[in-house]
C-alpha positions in Angstrom: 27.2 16.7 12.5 25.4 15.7 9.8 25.7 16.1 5.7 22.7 17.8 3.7 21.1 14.8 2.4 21.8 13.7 -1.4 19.1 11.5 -3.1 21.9 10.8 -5.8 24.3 9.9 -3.2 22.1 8.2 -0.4 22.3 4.9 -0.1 18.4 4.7 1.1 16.0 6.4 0.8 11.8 6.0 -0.6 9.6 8.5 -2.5 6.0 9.5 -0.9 3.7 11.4 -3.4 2.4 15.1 -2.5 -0.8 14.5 -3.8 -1.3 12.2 -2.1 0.1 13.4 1.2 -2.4 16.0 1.0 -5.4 14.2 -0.1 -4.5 12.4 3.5 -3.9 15.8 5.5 -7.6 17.0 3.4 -9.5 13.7 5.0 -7.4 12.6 8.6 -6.8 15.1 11.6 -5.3 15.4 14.9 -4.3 11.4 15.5 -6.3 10.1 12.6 -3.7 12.3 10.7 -0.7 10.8 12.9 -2.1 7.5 12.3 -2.9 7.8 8.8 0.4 9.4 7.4 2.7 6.6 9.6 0.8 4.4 7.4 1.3 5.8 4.2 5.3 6.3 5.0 5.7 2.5 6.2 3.4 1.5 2.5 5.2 3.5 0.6 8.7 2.4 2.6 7.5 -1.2 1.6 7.6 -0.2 -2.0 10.4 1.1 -2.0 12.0 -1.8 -0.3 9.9 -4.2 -3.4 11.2 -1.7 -6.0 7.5 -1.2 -7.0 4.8 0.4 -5.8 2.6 -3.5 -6.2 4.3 -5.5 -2.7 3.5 -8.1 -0.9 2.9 -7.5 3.1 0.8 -9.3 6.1 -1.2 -6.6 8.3 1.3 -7.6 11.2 4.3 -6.1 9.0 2.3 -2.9 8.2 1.2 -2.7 11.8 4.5 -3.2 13.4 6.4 -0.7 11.1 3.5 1.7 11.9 3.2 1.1 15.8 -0.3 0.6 15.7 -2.7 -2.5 17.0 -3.7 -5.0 13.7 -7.2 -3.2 14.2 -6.0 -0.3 13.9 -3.7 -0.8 10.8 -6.5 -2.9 8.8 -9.3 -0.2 9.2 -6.8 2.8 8.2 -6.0 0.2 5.2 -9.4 0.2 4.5 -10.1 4.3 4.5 -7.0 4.2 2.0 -8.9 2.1 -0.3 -11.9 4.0 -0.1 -10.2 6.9 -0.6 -8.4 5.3 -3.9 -5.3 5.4 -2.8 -4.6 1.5 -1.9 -5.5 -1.6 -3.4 -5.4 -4.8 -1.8 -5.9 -8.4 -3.0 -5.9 -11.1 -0.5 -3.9 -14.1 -1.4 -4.4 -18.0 -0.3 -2.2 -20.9 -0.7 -5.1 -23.3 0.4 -8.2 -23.1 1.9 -6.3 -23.0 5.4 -3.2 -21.0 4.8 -3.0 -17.3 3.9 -0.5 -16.2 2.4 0.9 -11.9 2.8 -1.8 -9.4 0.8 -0.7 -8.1 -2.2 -0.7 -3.7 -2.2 -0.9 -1.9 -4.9 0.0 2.0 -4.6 -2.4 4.0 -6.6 -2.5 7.2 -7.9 -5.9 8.5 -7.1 -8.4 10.3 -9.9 -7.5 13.6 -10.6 -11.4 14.2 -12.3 -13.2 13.6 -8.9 -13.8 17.5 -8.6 -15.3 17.0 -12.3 -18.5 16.0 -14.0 -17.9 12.7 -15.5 -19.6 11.3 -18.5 -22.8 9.2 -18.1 -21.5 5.7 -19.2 -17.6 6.4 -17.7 -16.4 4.7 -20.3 -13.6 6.9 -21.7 -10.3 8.4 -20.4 -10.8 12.4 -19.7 -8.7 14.6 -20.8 -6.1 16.3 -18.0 -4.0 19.3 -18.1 -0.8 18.8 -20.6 -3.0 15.9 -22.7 -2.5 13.7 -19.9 -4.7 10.9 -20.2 -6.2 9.4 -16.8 -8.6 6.9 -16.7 -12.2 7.2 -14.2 -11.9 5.4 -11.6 -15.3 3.7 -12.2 -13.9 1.8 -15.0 -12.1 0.0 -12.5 -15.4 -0.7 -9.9 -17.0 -1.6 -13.4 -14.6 -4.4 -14.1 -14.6 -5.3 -10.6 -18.2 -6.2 -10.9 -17.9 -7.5 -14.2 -16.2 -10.4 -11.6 -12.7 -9.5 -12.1 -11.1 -10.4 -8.9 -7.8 -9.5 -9.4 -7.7 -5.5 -9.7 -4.0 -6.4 -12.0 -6.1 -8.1 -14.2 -8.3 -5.3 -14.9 -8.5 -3.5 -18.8 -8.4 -0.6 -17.0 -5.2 -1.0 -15.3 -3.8 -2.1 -18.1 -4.3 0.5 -20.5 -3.1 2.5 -17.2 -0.2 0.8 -16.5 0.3 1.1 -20.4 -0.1 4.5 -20.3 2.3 5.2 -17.3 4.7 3.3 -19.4 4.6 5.3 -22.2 5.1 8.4 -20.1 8.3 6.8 -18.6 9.8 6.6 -22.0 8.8 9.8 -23.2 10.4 11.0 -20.2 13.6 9.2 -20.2 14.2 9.8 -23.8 
């Protein structure tokens, strides 16, 4: 028989977020749902594995931890990143050789329930003076032809942000 499991004493173990959990139970059902949260485990197992939630990762990997035909796995990647919850950035060595994607684990907008402002150009204002930025800031730079969605301003003021929030927390 087993012992209750101890995060603090486990020797593996990954972190899924709720939020996002149920953002994927809200939009998948039946086998979609299946499908769609064996994804999100093996992504987020990934992470954990890369000790961040930005990893590097072919479509074979993803599709072979998930069971799931490379089809299969790439359009499910692809209703993630509509849904804001995945970001991907292809990667070449040469014109010939492709190299593994690059994921990022987002945190979708919290706002999308909300009227935005007309020119989405400033953070809104969550509950506890949390500051998230609109996503559009993001689609804005990425037609501003910013390829690479690290390179952003937008995720850098939001990865500056979740910084400063680890070390409010932590102190």
């Amino acid at each position: 028989m087993g012992a209750v499991r101890s995060i603090k004493s486990s020797r593996r173990w990954c972190w899924q977020d709720k939020d996002i959990l149920d953002l994927i139970r809200e939009n998948f059902n039946g086998q979609r749902l299946t499908t769609a949260l064996a994804l999100y485990i093996s992504l987020t197992e990934l992470g954990s594995n890369a000790s961040s939630d930005q990893f590097p990762a072919y479509y074979v990997q993803l599709a072979n931890l998930v069971g799931k035909s490379l089809s299969t796995v790439r359009n499910y990647c692809n209703e993630f990143v509509k849904l804001g919850i995945l970001a991907k950035e292809n990667r070449k060595l040469d014109e010939k050789t492709n190299l593994a994607n690059q994921w990022s684990l987002l945190t979708p907008s919290v706002n999308n329930n909300y009227q935005t402002s007309t020119n989405n150009t400033y953070t809104t204002s969550v509950k506890d003076d949390y500051q998230q930025l609109e996503e559009n800031e993001l689609e804005k730079d990425n037609k501003n032809g910013v390829s690479k969605f690290s390179e952003t301003e937008a995720y850098k003021k939001l990865k500056e942000k979740a910084e400063q929030l680890r070390r409010t927390t932590n102190a």
